[in-house]
C-alpha positions in Angstrom: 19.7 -91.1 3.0 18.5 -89.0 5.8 15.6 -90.8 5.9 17.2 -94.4 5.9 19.4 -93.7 9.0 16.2 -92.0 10.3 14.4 -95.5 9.7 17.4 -97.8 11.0 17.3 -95.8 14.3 13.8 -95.7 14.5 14.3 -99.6 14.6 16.8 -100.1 17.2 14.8 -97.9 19.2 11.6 -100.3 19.1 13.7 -103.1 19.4 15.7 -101.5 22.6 12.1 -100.4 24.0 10.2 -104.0 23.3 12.9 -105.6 25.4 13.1 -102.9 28.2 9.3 -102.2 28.7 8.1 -102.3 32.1 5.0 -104.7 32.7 2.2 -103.5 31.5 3.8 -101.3 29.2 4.8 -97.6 29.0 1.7 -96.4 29.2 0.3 -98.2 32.7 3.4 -97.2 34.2 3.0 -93.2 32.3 -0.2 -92.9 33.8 0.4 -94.1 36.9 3.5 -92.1 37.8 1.4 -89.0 36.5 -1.1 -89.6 38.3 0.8 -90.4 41.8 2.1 -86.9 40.8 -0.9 -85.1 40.7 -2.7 -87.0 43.2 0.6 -86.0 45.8 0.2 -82.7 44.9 -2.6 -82.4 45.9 -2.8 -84.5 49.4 0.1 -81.9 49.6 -2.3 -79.2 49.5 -5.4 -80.6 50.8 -5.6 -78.1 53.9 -5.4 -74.8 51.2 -8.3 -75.9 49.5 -10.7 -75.3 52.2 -9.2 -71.0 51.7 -10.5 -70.8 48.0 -13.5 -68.8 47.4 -16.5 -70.7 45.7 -18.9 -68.0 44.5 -21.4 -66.7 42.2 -18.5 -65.5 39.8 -16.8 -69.0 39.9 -19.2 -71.1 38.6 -20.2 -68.2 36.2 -16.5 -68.7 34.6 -16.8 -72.3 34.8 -20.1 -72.0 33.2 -18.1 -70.2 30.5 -15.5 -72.6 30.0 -17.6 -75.1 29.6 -19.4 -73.0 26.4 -15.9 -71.8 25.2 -14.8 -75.7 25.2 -17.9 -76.8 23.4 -16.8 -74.6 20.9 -13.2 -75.5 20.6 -14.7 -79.0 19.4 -16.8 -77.7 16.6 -13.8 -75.7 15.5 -11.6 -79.3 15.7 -14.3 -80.7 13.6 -14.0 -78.6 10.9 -10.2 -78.4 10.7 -10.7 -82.7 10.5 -13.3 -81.8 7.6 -10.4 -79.0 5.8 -8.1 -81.8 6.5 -10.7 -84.9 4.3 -11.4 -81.8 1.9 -7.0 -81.9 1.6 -6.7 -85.5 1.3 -9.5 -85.1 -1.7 -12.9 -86.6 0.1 -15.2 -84.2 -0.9 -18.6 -86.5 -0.4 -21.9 -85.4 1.4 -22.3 -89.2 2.0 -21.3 -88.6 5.5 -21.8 -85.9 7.8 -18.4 -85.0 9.4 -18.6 -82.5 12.0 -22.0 -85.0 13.4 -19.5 -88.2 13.3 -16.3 -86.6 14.5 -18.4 -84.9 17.5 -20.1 -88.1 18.5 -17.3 -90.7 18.1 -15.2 -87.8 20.2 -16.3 -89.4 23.6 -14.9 -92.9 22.6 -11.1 -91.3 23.6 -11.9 -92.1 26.9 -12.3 -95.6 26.5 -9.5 -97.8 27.5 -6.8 -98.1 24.8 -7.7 -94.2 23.9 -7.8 -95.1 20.0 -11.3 -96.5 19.5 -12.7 -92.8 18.3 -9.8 -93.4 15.2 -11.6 -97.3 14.9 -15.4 -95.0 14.8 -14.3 -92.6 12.2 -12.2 -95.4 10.1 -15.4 -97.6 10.2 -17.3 -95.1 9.1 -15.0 -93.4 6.5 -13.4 -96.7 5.0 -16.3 -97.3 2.5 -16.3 -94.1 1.2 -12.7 -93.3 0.4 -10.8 -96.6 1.2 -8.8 -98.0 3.9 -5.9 -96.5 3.1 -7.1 -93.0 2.8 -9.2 -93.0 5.5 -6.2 -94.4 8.2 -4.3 -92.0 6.7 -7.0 -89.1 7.9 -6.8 -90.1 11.5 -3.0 -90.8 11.4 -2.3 -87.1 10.4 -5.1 -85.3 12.6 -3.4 -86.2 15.8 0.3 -85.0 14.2 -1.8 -81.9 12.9 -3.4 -81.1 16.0 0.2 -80.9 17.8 2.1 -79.4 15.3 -0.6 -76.6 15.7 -0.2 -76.3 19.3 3.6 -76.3 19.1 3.3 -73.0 17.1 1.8 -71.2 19.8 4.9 -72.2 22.4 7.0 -69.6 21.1 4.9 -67.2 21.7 5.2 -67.3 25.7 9.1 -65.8 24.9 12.1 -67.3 25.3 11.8 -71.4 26.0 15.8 -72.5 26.5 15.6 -72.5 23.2 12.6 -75.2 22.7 11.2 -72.6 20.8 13.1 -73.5 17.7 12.0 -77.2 18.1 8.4 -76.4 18.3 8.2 -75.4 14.3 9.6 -79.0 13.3 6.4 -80.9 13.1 4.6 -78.0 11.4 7.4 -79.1 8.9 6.8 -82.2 8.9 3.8 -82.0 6.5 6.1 -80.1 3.3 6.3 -83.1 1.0 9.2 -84.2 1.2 8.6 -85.1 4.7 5.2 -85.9 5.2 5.4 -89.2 2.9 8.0 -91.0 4.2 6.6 -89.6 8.1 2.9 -91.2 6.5 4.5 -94.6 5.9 6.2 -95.2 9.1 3.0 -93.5 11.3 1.4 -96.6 9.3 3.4 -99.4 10.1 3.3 -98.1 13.1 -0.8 -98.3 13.6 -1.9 -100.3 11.1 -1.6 -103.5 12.2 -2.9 -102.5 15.8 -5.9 -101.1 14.2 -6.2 -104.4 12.1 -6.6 -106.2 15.2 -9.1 -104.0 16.9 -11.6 -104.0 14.1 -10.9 -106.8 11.8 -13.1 -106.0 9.3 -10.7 -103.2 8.1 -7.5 -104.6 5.9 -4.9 -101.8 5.2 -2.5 -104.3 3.1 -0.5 -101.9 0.8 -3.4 -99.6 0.4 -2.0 -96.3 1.8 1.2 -96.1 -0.9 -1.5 -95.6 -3.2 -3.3 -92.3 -1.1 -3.2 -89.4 -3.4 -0.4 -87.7 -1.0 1.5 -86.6 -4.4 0.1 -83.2 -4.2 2.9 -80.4 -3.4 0.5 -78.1 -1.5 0.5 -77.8 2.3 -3.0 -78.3 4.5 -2.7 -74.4 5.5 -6.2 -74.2 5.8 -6.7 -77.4 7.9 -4.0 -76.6 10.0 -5.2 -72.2 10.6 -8.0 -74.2 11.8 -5.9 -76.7 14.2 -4.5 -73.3 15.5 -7.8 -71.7 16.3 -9.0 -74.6 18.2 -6.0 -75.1 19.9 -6.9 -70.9 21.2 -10.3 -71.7 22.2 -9.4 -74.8 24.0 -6.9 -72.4 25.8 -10.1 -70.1 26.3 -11.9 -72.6 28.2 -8.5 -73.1 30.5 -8.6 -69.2 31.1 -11.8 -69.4 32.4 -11.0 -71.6 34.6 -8.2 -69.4 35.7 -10.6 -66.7 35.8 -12.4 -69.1 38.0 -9.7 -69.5 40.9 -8.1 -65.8 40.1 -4.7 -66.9 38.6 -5.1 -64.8 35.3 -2.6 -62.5 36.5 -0.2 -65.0 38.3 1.8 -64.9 34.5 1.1 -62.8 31.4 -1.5 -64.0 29.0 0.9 -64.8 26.3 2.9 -67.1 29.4 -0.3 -69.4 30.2 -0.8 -69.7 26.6 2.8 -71.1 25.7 2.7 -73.6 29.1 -0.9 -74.3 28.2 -0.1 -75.3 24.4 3.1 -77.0 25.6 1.4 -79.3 27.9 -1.6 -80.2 26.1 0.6 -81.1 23.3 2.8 -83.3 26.1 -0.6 -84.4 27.0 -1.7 -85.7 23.3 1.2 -87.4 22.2 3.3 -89.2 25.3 0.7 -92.8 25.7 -0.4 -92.5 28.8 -4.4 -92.8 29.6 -7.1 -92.1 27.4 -7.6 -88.0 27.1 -4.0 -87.7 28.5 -5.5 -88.2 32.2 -3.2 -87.0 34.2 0.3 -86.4 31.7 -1.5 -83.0 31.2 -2.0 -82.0 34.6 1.6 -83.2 35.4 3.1 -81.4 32.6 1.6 -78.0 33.4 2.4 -78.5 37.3 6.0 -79.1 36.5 6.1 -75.8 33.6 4.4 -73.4 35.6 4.7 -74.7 39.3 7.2 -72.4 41.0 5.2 -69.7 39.6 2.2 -70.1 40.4 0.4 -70.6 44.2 0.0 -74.3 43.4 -3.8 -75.1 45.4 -5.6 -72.9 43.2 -3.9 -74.0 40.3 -4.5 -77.7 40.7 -8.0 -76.1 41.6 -8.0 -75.0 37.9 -6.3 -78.0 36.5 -9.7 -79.8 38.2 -11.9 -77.7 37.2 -10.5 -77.8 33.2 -10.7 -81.2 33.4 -14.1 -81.0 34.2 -15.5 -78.5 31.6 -13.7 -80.1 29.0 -15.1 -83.2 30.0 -18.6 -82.2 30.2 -18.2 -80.3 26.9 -17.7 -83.7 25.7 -20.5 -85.2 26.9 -22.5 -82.0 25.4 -21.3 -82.0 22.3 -22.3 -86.2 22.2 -25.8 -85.3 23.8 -26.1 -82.9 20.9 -25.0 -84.9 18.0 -27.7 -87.9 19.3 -30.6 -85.2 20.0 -30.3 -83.8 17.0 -30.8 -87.0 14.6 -33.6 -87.9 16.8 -34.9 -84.9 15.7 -34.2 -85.5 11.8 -35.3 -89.1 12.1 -38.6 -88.0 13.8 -39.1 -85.7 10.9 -38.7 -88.2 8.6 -41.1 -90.6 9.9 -43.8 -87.8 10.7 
């Protein structure tokens, strides 16, 4: 019943939203107003720029970040693999970590869903339409209910710290089916139009989503990549000295908070923008606010670049193999 008045709701509000949406869409206008944020705050601060130190030790912890980040995207590779492993794809037919690394960089494109179109082209023949939507469907939901369970961490949120363990819940079985069927109805039929050669029809009520277990392992995983992509943000804190401006425990909670903000609110591709926002707003009156949009620059950067690396690598290394072959 819950469930029913969930879905009635759920209705009204898409209705509500389809008549009340902006032109463009949410998202133009998301992005925009983040960005005119950002972009104010930083015209704001444009003279205090010119007083941070750029040194040997800077671009040594930027240089570290950018490692540290690297890594944090092997780790999210694996916990997608634990998560295919869960939904009961145990091939060697396809190399996950190689395609989840390489179609990573596709996020950026416009629309910020074609690295979901990659993997589902890749993955459909293998397991099924169904199955395989519903593996990029739950890593996004996976990846914040991870970073939500670091939030309470930071101490006491105004009692947001209660909220954050709800979508960890989500995935007990009672929930996660009926959660699975609406994410679908939801995506499916955008996805259909993207890459027409995929057909979803009724396939994902037949996903073997019976099992009563829970994706612990997949989602430890989420957790630890959720840490080192936090990693790579200390560094850049290291970078511009604000490692001490809050405890440890503090940045971690805003960091988690924000990037999670950053993932799910549609906005531009890689959350452009909705991140940076978020963390200026959580942290702001704390923190001396040049070199921390200094650092909020500079993580955009590393993680960006760490992108591009982990791409480079992934293409490098089947030239390699299919040199091999041939010689």
């Amino acid at each position: 019943m819950i469930f029913n008045i969930l879905n009635v709701n759920l209705r009204r509000l898409k209705l509500f939203l389809a008549k009340v949406s902006p032109p463009g869409g949410f998202r133009l206008w998301i992005t925009i107003t983040s960005l005119t944020f950002v972009g104010y705050s930083l015209f704001r601060n444009s003279e205090n720029f010119n007083k941070i130190p750029l040194d040997t030790i800077t671009f040594s912890w930027i240089s570290f970040g950018i490692g540290v980040s690297l890594l944090s995207l092997i780790v999210n590779a694996i916990a997608w693999r634990l998560l295919l492993s869960w939904l009961d794809y145990d091939s060697n037919k396809i190399e996950l970590i190689p395609l989840f690394l390489s179609s990573n960089l596709l996020k950026y494109l416009p629309g910020g869903i074609w690295h979901f179109v990659e993997r589902l082209r890749a993955l459909r023949s293998q397991m099924g339409s169904g199955q395989a939507l519903a593996s990029v469907l739950l890593e996004p939901l996976l990846m914040a209910a991870a970073a939500l369970l670091w939030v309470p961490l930071g101490g006491f949120q105004s009692g947001l710290e209660g909220l954050c363990i709800i979508p960890a819940l989500c995935f007990i079985k009672r929930f996660r089916d009926p959660l699975l069927r609406r994410l679908e109805r939801l995506k499916a039929n955008q996805l259909e139009q993207i890459y027409s050669e995929i057909h979803f029809g009724s396939g994902i009520n037949n996903i073997s989503l019976q099992r009563s277990n829970y994706p612990f392992k997949a989602l430890i995983a989420e957790i630890l990549f959720v840490l080192f992509r936090f990693l790579g943000f200390w560094c850049c804190l290291n970078a511009f000295s604000l490692e001490s401006a809050i405890p440890f425990m503090e940045w971690m909670a805003a960091f988690a908070l924000a990037w999670t903000i950053g993932l799910v609110v549609p906005a531009a591709p890689g959350g452009v923008g909705v991140f940076e926002a978020a963390l200026l707003i959580r942290v702001g009156t704390y923190v001396p606010e040049a070199p921390l949009l200094a650092t909020l620059l500079c993580y955009r950067l590393t993680a960006t670049i760490a992108d591009l690396f982990a791409g480079f690598g992934v293409l490098l290394r089947s030239k390699i193999i299919a040199s091999n072959i041939i010689n």
